[in-house]
SERO-4910 file (N, C-alpha, C, O; in steps of 0.05 Angstrom, whole numbers):
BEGIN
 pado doro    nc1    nc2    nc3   cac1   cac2   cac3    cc1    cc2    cc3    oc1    oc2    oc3
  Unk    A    211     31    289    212     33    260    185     23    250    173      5    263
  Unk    A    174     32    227    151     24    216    159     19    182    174     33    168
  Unk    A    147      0    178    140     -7    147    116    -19    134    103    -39    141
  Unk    A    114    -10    120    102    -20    104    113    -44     78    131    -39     61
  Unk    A    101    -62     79    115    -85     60     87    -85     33     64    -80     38
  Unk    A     96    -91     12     87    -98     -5     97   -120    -24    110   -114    -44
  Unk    A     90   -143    -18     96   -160    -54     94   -156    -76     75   -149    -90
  Unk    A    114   -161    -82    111   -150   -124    121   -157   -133    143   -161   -124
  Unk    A    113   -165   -161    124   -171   -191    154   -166   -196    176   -177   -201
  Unk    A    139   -130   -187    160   -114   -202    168    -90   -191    148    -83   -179
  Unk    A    186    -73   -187    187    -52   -177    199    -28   -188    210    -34   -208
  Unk    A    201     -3   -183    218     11   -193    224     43   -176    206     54   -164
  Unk    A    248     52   -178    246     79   -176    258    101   -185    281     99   -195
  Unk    A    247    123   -183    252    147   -207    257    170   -183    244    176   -162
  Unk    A    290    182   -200    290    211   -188    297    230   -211    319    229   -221
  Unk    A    281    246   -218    281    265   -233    283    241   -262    303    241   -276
  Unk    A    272    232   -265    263    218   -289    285    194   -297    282    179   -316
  Unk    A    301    192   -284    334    160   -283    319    141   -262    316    150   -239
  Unk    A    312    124   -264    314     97   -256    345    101   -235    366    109   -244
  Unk    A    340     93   -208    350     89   -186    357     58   -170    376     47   -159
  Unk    A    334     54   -176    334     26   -170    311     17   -172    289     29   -170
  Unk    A    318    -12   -178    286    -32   -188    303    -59   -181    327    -64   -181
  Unk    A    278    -74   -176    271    -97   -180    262   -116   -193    250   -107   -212
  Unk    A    261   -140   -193    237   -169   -196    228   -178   -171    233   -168   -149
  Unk    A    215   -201   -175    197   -208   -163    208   -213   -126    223   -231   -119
  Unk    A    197   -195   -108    215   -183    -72    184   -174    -62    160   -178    -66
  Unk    A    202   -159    -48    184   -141    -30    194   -111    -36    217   -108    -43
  Unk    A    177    -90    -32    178    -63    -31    175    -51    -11    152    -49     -3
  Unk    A    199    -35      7    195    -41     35    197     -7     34    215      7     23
  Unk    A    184     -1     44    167     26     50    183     38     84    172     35    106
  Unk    A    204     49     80    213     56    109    205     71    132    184     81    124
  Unk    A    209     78    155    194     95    171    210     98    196    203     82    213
  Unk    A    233    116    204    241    121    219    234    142    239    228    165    231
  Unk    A    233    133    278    216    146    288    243    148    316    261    132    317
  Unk    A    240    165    330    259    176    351    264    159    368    283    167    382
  Unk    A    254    136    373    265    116    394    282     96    384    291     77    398
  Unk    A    289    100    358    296     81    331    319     69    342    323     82    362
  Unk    A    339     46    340    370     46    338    373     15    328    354      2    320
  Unk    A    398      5    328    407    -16    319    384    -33    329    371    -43    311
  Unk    A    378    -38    347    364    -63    351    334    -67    345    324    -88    352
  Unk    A    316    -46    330    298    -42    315    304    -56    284    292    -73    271
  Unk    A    339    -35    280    342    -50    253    338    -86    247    325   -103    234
  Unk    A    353    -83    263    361   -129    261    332   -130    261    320   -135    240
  Unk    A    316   -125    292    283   -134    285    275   -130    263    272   -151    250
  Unk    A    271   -111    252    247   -108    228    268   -117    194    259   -120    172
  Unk    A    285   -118    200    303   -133    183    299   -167    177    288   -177    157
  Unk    A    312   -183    202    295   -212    208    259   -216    192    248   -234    179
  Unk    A    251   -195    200    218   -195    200    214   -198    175    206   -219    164
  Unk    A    220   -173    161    217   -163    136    227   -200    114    211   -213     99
  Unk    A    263   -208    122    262   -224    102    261   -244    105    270   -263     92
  Unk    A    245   -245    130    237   -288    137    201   -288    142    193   -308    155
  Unk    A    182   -270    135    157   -267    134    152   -291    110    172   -296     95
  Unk    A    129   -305    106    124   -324    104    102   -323     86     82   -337     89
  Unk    A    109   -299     59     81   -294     52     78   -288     12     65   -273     -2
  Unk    A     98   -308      7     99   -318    -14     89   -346    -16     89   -358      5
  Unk    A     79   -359    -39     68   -381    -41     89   -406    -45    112   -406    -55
  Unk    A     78   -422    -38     92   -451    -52     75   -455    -67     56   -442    -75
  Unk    A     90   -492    -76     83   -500   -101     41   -509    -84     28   -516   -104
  Unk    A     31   -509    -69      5   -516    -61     -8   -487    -53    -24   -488    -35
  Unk    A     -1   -455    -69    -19   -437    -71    -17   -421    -34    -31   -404    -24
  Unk    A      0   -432    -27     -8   -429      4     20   -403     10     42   -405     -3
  Unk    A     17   -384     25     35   -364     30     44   -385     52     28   -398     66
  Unk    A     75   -387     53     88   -405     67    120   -405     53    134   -426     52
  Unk    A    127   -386     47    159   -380     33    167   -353     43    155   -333     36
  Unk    A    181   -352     54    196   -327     51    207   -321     34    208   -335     15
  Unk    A    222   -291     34    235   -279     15    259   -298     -1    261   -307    -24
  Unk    A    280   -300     28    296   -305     29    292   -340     22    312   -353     25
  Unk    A    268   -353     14    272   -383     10    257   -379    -19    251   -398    -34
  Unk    A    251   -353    -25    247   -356    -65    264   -340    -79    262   -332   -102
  Unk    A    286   -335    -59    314   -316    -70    299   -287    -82    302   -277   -104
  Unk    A    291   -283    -72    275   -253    -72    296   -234    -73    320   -235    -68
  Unk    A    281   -214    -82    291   -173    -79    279   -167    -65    257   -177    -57
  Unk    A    292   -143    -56    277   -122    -39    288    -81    -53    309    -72    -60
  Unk    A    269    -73    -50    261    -49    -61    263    -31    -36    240    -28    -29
  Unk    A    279    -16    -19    270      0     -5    275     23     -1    299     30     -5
  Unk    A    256     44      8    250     60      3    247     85     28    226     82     40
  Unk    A    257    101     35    253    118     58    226    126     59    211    127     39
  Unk    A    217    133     85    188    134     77    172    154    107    151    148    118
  Unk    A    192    176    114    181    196    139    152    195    144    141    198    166
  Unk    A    141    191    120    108    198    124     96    177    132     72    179    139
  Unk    A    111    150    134     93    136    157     96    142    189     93    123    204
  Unk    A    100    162    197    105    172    219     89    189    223     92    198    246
  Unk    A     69    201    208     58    219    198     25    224    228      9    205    224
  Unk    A     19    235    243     -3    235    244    -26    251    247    -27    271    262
  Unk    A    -44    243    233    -75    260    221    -97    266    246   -119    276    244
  Unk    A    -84    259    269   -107    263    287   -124    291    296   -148    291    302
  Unk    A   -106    318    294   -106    332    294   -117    356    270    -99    357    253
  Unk    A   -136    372    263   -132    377    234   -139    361    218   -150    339    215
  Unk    A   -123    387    201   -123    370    162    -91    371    156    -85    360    135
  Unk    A    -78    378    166    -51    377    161    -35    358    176    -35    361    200
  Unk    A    -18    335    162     -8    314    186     13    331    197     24    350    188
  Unk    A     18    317    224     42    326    237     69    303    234     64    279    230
  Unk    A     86    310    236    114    283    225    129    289    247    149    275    247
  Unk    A    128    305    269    142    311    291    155    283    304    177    281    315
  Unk    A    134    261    300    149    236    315    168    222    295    173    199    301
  Unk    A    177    229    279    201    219    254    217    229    258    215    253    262
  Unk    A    241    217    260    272    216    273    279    235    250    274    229    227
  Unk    A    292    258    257    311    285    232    329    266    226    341    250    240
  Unk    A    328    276    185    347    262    175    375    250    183    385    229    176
  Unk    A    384    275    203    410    259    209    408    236    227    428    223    230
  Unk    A    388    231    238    395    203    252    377    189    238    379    165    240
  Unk    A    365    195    227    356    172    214    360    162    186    344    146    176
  Unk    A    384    173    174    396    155    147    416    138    158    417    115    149
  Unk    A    433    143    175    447    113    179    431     84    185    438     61    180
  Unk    A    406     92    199    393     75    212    377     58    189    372     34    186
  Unk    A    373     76    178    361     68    143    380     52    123    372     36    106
  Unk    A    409     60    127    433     55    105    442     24    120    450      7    105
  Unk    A    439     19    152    440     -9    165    414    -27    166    410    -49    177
  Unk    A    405    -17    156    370    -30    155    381    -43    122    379    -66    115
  Unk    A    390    -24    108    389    -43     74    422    -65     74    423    -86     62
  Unk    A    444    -54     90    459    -65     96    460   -101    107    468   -120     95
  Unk    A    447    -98    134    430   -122    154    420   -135    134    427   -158    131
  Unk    A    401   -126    115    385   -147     97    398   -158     72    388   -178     61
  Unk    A    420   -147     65    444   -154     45    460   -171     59    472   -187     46
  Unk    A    463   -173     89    481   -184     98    464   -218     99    475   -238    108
  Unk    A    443   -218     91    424   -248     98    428   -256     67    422   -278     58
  Unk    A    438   -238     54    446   -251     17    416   -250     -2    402   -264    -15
  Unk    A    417   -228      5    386   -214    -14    398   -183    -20    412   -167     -8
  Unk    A    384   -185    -45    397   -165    -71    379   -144    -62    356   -150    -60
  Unk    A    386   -119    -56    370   -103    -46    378    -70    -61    401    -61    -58
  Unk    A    362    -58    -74    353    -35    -89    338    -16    -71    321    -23    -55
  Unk    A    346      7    -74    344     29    -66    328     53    -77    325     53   -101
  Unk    A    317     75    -62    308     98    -70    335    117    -62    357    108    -56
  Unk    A    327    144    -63    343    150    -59    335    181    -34    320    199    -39
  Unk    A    356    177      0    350    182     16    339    217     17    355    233      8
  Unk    A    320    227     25    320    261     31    313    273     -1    319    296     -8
  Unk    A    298    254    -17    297    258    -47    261    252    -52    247    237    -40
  Unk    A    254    271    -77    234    268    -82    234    247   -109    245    249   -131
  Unk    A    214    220    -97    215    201   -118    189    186   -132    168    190   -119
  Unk    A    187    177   -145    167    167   -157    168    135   -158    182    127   -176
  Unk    A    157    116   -142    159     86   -137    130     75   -160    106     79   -164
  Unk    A    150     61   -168    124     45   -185    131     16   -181    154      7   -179
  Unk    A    104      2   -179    106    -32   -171     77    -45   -186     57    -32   -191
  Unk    A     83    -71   -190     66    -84   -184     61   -100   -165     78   -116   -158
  Unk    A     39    -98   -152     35   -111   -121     28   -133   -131     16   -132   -152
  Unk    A     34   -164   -114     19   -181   -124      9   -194   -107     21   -203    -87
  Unk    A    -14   -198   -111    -31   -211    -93    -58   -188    -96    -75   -198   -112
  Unk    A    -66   -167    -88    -47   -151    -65    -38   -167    -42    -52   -185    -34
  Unk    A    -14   -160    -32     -3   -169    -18      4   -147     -3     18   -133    -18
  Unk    A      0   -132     26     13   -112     42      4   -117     64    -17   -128     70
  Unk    A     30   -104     82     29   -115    111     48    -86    126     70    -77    118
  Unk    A     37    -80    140     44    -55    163     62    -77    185     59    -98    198
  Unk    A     80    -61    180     99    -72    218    114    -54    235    138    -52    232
  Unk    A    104    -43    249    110    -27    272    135    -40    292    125    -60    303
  Unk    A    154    -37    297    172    -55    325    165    -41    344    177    -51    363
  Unk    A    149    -16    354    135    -10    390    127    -36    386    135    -49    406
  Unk    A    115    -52    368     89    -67    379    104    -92    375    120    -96    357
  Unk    A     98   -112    400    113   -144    407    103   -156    382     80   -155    372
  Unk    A    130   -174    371    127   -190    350    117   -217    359    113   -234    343
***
């Protein structure tokens, strides 16, 4: 699984012009399901995602997690981080798990992180959407699970 994380203010998302789901002040978690995917990717990048350490305390210092400033999370399906440009001008997405195995894996990924007692908002799956945020900091962080945590 791959994500991309972002901190933010604020978040939001749009399908065909209705608000879907939004946020305050979480993470915006950018999904990426890839063919070796299964339950035990989820828990990993789940854990990862809401005990990362990259909100501030009261001394300016990233050293809080999500889950210790009672955070949201925003997430978002996201095939095209699977995406790759090596080839060409056109990416290839061949290494992204087909929808059908990869929305349950996505629907236990927002599940797992609800189950740690974080309020968690949605896009919406196999849908063309429009995400709007404010990043803060910037704040973003890529996490791959091939790669040892």
């Amino acid at each position: 699984m791959r994500a991309c994380i972002q901190r933010v203010r604020q978040a939001s998302v749009l399908v065909q012009g209705r608000v879907v789901g939004e946020i305050e002040k979480g993470l915006v978690v950018l999904l990426g399901i890839g063919h070796e995917d299964g339950s035990h990717e989820v828990q990993q990048l789940a854990n990862k995602c809401c005990g990362l350490r990259i909100f501030e305390d009261e001394h300016g210092k990233m050293n809080r997690s999500l889950q210790e400033i009672n955070g949201e999370m925003l997430v978002v399906s996201q095939f095209t981080l699977y995406g790759s440009c090596h080839k060409g001008r056109r990416p290839s997405f061949v290494a992204a798990a087909q929808p059908e195995a990869a929305e349950p894996l996505y629907e236990s990924f927002v599940a797992t992180v609800e189950s740690f007692g974080i309020r968690v908002a949605t896009g919406e799956f196999r849908t063309h959407m429009q995400v709007s945020l404010v990043n803060d900091g910037p704040v973003t962080l890529l996490i791959d699970t091939s790669q040892a945590f």
